[in-house]
Structure formats: structure tokens, C-alpha cells
mmJSON file of the N, C-alpha and C atoms, coordinates in Angstrom:
{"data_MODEL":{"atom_site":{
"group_PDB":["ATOM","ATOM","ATOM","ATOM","ATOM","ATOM","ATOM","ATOM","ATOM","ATOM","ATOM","ATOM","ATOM","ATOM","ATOM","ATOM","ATOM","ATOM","ATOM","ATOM","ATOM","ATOM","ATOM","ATOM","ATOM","ATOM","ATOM","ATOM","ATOM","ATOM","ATOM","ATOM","ATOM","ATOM","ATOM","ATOM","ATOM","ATOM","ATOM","ATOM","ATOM","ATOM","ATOM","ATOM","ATOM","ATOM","ATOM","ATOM","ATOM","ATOM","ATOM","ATOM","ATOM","ATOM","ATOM","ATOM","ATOM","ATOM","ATOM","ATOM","ATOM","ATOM","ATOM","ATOM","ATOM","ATOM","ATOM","ATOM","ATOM","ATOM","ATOM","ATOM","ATOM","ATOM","ATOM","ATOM","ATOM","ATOM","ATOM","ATOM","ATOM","ATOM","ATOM","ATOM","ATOM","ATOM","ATOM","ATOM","ATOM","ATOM","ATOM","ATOM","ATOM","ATOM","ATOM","ATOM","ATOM","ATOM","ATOM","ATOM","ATOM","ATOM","ATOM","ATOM","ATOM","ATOM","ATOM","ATOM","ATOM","ATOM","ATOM","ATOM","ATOM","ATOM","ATOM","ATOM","ATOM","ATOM","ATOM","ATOM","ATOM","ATOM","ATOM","ATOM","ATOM","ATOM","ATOM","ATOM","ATOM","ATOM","ATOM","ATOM","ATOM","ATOM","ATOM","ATOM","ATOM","ATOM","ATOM","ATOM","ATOM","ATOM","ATOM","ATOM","ATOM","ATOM","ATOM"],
"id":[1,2,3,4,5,6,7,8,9,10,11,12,13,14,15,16,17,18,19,20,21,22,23,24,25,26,27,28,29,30,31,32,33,34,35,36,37,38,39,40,41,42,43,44,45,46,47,48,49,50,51,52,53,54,55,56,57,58,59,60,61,62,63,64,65,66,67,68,69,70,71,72,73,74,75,76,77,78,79,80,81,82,83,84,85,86,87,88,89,90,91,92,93,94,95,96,97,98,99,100,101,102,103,104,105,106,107,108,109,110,111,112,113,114,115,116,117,118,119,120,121,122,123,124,125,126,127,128,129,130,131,132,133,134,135,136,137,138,139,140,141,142,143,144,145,146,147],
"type_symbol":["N","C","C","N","C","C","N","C","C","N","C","C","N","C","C","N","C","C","N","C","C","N","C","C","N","C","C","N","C","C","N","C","C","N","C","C","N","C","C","N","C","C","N","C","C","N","C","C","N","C","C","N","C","C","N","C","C","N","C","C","N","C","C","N","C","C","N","C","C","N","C","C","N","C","C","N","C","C","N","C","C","N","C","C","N","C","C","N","C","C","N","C","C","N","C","C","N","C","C","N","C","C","N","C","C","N","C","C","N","C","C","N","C","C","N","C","C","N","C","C","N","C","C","N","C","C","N","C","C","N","C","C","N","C","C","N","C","C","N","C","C","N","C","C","N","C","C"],
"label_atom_id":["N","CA","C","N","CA","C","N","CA","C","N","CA","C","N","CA","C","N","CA","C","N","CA","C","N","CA","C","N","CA","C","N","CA","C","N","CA","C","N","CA","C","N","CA","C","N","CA","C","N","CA","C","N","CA","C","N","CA","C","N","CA","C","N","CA","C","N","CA","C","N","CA","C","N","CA","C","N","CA","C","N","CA","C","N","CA","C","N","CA","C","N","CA","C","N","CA","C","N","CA","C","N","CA","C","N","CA","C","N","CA","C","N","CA","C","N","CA","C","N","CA","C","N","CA","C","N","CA","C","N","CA","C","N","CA","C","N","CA","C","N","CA","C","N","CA","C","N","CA","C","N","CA","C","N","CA","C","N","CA","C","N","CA","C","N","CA","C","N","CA","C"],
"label_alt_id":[null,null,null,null,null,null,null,null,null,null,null,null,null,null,null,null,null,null,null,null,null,null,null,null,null,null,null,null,null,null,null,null,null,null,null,null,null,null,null,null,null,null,null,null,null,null,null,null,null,null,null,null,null,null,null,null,null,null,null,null,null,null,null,null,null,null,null,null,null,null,null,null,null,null,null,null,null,null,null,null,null,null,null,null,null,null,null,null,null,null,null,null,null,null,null,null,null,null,null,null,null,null,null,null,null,null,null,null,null,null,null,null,null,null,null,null,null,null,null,null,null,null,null,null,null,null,null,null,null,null,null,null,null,null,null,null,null,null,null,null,null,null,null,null,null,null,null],
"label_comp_id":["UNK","UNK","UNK","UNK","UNK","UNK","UNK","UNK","UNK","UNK","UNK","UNK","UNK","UNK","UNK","UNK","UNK","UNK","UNK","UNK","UNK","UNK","UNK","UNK","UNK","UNK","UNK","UNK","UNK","UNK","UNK","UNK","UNK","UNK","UNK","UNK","UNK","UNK","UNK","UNK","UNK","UNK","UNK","UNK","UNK","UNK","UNK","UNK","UNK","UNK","UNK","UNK","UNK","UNK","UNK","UNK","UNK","UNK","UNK","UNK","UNK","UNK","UNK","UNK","UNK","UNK","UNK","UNK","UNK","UNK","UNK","UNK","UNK","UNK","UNK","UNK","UNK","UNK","UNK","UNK","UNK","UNK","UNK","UNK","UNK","UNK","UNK","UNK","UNK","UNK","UNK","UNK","UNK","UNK","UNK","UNK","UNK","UNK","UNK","UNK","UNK","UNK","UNK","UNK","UNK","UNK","UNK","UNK","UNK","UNK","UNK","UNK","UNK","UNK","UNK","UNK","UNK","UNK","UNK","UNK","UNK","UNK","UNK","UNK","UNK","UNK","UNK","UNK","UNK","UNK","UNK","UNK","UNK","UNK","UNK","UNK","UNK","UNK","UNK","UNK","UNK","UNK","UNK","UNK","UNK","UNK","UNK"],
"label_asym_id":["A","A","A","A","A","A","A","A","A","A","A","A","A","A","A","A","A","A","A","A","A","A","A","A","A","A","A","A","A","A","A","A","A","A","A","A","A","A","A","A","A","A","A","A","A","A","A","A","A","A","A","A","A","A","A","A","A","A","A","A","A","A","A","A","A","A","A","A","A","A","A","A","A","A","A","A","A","A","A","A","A","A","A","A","A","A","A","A","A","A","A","A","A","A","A","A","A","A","A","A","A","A","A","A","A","A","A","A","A","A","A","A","A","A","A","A","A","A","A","A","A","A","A","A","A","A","A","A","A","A","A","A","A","A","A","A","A","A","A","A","A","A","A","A","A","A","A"],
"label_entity_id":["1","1","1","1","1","1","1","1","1","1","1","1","1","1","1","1","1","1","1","1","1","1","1","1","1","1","1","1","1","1","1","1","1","1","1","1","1","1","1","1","1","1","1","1","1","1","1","1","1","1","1","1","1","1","1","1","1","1","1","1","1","1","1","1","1","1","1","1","1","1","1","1","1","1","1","1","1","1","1","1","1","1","1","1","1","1","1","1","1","1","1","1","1","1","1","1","1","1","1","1","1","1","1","1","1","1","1","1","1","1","1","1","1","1","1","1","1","1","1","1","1","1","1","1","1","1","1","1","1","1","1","1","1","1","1","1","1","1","1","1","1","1","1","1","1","1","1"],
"label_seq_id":[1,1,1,2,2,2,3,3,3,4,4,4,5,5,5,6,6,6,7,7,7,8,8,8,9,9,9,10,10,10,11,11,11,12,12,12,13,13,13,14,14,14,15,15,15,16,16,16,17,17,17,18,18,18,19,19,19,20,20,20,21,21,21,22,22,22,23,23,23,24,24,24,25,25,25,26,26,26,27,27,27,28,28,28,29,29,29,30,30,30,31,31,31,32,32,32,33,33,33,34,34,34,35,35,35,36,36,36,37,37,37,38,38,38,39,39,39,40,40,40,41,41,41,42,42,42,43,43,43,44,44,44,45,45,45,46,46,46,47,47,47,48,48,48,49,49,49],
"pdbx_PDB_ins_code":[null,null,null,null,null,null,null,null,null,null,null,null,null,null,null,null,null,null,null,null,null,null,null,null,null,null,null,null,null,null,null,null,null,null,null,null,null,null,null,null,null,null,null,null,null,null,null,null,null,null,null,null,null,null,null,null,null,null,null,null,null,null,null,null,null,null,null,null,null,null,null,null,null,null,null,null,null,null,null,null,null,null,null,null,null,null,null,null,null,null,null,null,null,null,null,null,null,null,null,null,null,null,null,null,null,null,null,null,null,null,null,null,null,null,null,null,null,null,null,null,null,null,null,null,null,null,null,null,null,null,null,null,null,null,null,null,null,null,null,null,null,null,null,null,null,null,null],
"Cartn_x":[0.825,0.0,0.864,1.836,2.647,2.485,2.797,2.439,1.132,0.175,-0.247,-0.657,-0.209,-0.331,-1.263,-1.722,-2.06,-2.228,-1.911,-1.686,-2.883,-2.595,-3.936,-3.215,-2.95,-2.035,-3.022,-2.632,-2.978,-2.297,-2.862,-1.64,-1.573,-2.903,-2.452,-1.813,-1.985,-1.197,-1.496,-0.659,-0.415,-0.84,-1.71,-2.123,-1.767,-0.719,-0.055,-0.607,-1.455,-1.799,-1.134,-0.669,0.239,-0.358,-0.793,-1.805,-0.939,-0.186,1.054,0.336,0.968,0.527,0.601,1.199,1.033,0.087,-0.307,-1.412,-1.192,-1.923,-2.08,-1.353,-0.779,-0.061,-0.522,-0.448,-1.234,-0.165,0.044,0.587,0.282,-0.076,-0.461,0.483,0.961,2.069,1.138,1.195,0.678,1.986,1.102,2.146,1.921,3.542,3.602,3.825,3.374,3.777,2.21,2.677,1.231,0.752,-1.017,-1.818,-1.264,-1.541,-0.668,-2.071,-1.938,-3.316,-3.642,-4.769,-5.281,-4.994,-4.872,-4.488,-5.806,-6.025,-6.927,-6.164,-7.335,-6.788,-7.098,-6.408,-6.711,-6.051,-6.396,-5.872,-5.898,-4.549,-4.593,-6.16,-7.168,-7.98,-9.466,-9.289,-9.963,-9.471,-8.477,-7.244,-6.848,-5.947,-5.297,-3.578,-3.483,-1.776,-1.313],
"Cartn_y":[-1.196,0.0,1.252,1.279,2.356,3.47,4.771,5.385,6.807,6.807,8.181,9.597,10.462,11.567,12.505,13.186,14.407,15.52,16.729,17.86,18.918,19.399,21.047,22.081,23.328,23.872,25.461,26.052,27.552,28.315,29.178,30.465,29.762,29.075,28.664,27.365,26.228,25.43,24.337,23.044,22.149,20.561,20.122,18.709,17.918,16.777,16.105,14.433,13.523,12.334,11.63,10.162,9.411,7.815,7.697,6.294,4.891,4.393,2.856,1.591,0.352,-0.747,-1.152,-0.362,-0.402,-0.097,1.179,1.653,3.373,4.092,5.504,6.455,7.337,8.143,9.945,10.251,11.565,12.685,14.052,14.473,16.433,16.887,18.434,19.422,19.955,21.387,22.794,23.699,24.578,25.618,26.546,28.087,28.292,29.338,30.036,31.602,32.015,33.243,34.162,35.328,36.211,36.466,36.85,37.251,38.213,38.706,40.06,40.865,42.392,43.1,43.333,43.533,44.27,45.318,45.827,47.348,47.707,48.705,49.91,51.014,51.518,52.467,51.614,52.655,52.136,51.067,50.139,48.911,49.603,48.25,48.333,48.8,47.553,47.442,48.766,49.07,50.345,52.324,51.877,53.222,53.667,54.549,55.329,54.865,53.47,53.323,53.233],
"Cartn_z":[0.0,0.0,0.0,0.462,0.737,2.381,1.624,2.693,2.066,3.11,2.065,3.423,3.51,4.085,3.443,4.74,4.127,5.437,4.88,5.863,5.73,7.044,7.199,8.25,7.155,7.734,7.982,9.073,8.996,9.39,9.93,11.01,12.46,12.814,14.029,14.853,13.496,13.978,12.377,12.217,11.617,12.155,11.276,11.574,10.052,10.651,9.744,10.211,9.387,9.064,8.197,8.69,7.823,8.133,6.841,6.806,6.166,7.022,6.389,6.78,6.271,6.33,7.861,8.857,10.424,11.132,10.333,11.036,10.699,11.814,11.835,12.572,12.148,12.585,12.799,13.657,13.663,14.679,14.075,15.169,14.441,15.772,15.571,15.854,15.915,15.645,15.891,17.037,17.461,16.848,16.602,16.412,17.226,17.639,18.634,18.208,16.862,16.556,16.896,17.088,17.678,16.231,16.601,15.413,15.113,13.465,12.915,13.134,13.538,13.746,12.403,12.38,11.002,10.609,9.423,8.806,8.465,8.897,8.46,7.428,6.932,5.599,4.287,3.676,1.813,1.749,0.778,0.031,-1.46,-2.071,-3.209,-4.427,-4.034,-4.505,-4.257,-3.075,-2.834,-3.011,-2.43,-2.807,-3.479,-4.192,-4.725,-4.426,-5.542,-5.024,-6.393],
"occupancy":[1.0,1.0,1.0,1.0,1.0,1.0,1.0,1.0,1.0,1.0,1.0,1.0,1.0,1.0,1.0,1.0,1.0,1.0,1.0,1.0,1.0,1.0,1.0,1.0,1.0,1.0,1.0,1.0,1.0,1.0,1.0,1.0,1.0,1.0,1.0,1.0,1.0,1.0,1.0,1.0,1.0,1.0,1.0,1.0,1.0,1.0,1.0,1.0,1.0,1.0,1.0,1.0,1.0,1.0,1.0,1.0,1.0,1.0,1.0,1.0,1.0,1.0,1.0,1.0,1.0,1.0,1.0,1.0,1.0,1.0,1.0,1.0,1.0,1.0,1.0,1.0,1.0,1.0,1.0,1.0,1.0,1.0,1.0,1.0,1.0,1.0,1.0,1.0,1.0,1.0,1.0,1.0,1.0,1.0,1.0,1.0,1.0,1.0,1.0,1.0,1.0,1.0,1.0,1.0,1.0,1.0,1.0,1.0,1.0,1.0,1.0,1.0,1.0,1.0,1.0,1.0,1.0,1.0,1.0,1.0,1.0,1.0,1.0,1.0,1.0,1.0,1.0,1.0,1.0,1.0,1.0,1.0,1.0,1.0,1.0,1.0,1.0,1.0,1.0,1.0,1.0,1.0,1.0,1.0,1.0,1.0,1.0],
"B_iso_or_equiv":[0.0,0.0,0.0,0.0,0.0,0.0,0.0,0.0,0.0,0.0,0.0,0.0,0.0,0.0,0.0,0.0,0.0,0.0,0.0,0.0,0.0,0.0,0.0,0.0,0.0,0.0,0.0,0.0,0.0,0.0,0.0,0.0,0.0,0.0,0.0,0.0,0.0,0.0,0.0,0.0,0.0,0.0,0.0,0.0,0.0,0.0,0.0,0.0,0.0,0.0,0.0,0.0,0.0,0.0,0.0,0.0,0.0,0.0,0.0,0.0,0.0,0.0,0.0,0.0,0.0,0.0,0.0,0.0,0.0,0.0,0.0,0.0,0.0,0.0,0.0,0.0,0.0,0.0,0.0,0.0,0.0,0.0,0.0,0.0,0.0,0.0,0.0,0.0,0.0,0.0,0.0,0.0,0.0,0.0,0.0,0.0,0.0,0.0,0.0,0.0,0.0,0.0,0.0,0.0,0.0,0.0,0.0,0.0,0.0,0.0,0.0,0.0,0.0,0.0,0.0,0.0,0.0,0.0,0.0,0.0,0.0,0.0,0.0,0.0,0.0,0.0,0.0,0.0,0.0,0.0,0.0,0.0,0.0,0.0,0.0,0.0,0.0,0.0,0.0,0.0,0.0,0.0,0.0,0.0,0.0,0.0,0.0],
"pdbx_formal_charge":[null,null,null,null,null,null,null,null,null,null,null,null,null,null,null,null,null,null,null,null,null,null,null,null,null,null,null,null,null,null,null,null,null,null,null,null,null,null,null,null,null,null,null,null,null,null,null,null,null,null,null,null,null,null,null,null,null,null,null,null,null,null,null,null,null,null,null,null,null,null,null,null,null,null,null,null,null,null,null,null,null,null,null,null,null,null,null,null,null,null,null,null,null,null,null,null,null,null,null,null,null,null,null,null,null,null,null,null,null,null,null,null,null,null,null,null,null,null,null,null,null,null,null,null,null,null,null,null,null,null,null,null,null,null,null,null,null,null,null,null,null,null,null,null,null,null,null],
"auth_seq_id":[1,1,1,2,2,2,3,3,3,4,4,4,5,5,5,6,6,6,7,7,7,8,8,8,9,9,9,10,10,10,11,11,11,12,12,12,13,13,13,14,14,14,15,15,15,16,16,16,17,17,17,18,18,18,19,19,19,20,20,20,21,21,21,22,22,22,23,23,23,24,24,24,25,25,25,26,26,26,27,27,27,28,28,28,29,29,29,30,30,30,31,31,31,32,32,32,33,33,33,34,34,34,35,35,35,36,36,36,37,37,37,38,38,38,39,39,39,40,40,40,41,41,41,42,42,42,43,43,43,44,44,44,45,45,45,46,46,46,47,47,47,48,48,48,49,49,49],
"auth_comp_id":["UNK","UNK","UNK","UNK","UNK","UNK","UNK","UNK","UNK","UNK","UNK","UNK","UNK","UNK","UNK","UNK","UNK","UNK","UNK","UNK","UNK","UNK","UNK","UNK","UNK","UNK","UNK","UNK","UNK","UNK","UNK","UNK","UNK","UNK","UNK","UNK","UNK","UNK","UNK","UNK","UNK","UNK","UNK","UNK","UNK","UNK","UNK","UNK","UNK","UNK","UNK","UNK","UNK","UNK","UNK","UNK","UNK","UNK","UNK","UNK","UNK","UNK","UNK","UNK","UNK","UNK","UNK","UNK","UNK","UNK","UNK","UNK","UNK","UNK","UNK","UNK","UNK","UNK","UNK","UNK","UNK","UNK","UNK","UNK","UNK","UNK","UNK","UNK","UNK","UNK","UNK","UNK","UNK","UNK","UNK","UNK","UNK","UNK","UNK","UNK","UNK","UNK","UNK","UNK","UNK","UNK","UNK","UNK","UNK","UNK","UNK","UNK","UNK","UNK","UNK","UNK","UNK","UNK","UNK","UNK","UNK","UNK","UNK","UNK","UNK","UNK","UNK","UNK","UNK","UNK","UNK","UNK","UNK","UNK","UNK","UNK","UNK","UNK","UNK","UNK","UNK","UNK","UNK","UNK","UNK","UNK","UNK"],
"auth_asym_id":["A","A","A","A","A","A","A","A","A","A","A","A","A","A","A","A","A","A","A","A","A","A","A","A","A","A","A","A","A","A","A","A","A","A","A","A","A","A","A","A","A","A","A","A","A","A","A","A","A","A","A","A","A","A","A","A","A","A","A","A","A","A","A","A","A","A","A","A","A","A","A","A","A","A","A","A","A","A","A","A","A","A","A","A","A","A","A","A","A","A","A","A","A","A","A","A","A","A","A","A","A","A","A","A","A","A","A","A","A","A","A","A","A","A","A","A","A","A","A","A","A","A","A","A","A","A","A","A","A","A","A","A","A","A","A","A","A","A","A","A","A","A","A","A","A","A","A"],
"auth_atom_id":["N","CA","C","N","CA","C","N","CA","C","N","CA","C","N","CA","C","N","CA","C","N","CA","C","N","CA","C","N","CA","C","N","CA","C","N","CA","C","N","CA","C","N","CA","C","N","CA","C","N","CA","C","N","CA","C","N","CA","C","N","CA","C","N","CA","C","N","CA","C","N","CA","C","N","CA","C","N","CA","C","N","CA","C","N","CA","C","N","CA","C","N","CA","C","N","CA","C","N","CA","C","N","CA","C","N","CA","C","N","CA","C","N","CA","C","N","CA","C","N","CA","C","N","CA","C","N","CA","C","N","CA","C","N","CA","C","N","CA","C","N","CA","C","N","CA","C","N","CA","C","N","CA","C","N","CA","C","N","CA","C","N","CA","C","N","CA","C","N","CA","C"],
"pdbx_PDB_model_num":[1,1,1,1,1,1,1,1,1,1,1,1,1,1,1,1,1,1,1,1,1,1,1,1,1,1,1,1,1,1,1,1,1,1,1,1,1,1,1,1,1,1,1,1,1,1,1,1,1,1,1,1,1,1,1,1,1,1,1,1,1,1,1,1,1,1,1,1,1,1,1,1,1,1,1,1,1,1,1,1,1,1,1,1,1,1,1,1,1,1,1,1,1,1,1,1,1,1,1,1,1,1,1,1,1,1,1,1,1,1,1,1,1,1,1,1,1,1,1,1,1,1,1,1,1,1,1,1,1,1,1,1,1,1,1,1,1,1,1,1,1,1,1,1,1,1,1]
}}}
């Protein structure tokens, strides 16, 4: 069968699944980096840039 993975990644953390002829493997990864704040003001798409 092999091996077959699959990942789900965001800003706040990583969940990595790995499916082998053993069995199941699972393991999650938390960020530790802070939220970026939001920008207020013009954007490209609304603004004058």
C-alpha cells in the first residue's frame, strides 16, 4: 500500500496524518507566533496606489 499523508495547515497550527501498512499516525504542531493586527486604511484594490 505504501504510505499516504495528508496535511492542514494555517496560522495557528499544523495537523499532519500518515496512513502505512502499520497503522495511523497523527501528530499536531501549534504556532507560537502572535496574530498580525489588522491594517486599516486604503488597500490596493480600494485606494489610490
Amino acid at each position: 500500500m505504501g504510505i499516504q499523508t495528508g496535511f492542514w495547515i494555517d496560522h495557528r497550527k499544523a495537523v499532519i496524518m500518515a496512513v502505512t501498512d502499520q497503522g495511523e499516525a497523527f501528530q499536531q504542531i501549534i504556532s507560537e507566533v502572535e496574530k498580525q493586527l489588522r491594517r486599516s486604511g486604503a488597500s490596493p484594490l480600494k485606494g489610490s496606489f
